[in-house]
N, C-alpha and C positions, 0 to 999 in steps of 0.2 A: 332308752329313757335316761335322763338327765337326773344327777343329784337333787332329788325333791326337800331333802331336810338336810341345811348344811349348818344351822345352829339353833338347839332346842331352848336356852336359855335367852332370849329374846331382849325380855324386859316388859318390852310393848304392851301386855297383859298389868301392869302394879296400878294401872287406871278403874280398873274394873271392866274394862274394853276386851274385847276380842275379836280377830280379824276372821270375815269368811274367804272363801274361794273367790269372789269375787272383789276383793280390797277393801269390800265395806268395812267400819268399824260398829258393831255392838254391841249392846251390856252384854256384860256375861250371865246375868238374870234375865235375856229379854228369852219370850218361846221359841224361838227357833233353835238358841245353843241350848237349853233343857231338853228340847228333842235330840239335836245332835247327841248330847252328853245320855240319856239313856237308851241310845242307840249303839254307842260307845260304850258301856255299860253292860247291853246285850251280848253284844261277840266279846267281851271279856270272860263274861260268865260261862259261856258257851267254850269258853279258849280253858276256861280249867272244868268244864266237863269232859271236854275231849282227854284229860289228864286221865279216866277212868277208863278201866276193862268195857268192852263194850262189840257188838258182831260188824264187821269190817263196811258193811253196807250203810248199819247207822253211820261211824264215824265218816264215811264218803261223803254224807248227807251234809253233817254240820259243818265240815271242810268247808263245801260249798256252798254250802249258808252263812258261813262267816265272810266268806267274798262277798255275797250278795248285800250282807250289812255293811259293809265296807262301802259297795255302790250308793245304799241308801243313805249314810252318812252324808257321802260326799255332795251327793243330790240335795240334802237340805242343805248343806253348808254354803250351795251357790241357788241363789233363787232365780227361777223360771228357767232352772236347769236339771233336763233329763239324764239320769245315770242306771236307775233299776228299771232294767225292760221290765213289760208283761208278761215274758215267759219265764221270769222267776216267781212270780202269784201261780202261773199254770203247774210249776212244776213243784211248790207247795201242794197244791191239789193232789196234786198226782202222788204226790209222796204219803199225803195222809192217807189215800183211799188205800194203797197198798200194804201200807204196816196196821190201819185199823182192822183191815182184812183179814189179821193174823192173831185180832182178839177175841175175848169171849165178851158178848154184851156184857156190859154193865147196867146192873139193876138196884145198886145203889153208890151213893156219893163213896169218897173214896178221899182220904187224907196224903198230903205229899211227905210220902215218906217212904219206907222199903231200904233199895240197898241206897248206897252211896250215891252212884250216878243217877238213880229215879229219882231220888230228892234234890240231887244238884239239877236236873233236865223241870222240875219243879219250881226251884228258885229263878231259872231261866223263862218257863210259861210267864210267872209275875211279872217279873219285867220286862219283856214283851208288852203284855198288857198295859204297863204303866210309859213306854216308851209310845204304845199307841195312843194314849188319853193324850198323851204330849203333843202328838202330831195330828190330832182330831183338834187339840185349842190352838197348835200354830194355823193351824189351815181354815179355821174361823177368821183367824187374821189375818191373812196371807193366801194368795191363789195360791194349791197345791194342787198338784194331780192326783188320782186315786190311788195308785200304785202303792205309795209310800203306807197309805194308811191299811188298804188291802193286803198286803205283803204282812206285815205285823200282825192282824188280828187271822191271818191265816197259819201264821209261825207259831203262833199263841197256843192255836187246837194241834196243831202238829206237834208242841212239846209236850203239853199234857200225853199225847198219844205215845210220844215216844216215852215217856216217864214209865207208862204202862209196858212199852216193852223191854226198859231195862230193867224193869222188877221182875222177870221172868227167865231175864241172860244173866244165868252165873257163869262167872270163871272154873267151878267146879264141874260143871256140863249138868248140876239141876237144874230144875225149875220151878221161881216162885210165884208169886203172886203179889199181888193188890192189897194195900193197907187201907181196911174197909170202914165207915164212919160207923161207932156203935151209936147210933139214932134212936131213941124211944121208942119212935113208929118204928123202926125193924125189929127193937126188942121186943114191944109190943104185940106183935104177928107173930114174932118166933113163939111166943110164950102160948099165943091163942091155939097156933097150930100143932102146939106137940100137946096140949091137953085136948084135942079132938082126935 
């Protein structure tokens, strides 16, 4: 492979322009670089989660999920060009069904917080989400394929899930728990059912 970045200061950019994959030039405000950019935003955040203690399997996961955001970047940055197969949606699936496997239901809301990495795998779920709202208004505007926008809102439920698993992996070899919503209505039942 060839030198892909051989001068980062450019200039080309003091227009308010930016260049895709494909030589186009567009705002830097139009929806497509807002998707790019909290897609680019995503595998950052993910890049200083990995900074955190964590069981060798998660970090295998988000390794290569940071690739895979890499693909989907590049995929919007050239349009009506395919770069995220559909076996990276299948194999979100697959990743969520097996670590959710490893919880205890949840029977109420639950706040992002806990250790360090649950709340960083937290900040991560958000913007997920907010990188998908991105790519649900470009693809209003823009043929897209499904993939892109599939892939994110399945990254979404998978972080939250993993959030839940790394409030349970300490580095000390405990295990904790879930930072639970104190709700009225669960106050409320608590209070009803220790007076019965």
């Amino acid at each position: 492979m060839g030198k892909r970045l051989t001068q980062i200061a450019t200039r080309t950019g003091d227009d308010g322009t930016t260049g895709l994959g494909d030589n186009t030039r567009v705002s830097k405000n139009s929806l497509r670089v807002h998707a790019m950019g909290d897609v680019d935003e995503l595998n950052s955040h993910i890049g200083l989660l990995l900074c955190e203690p964590m069981p060798d399997d998660v970090r295998a996961l988000l390794v290569r999920i940071q690739h895979e955001l890499f693909n989907l970047g590049g995929e919007l940055s050239i349009p009506g060009f395919e770069l995220l197969k559909p076996e990276a949606v299948a194999g979100l699936d697959a990743a969520l069904a097996q670590h959710n496997a490893t919880l205890p239901k949840l029977e109420e809301f639950i706040l992002p917080a806990g250790t360090r990495a649950a709340a960083q795998a937290h900040v991560c779920r958000t913007v997920a989400r907010r990188a998908e709202r991105a790519v649900v208004a470009l693809g209003a505007q823009d043929a897209l394929r499904d993939a892109p926008r599939q892939y994110l809102n399945r990254l979404s439920d998978l972080l939250f899930v993993l959030a839940r698993v790394l409030n349970r992996h300490r580095p000390d070899g405990s295990v904790g728990d879930d930072v639970y919503w104190n709700s009225a209505r669960l106050a409320a039942a608590t209070k009803k059912d220790s007076a019965t």
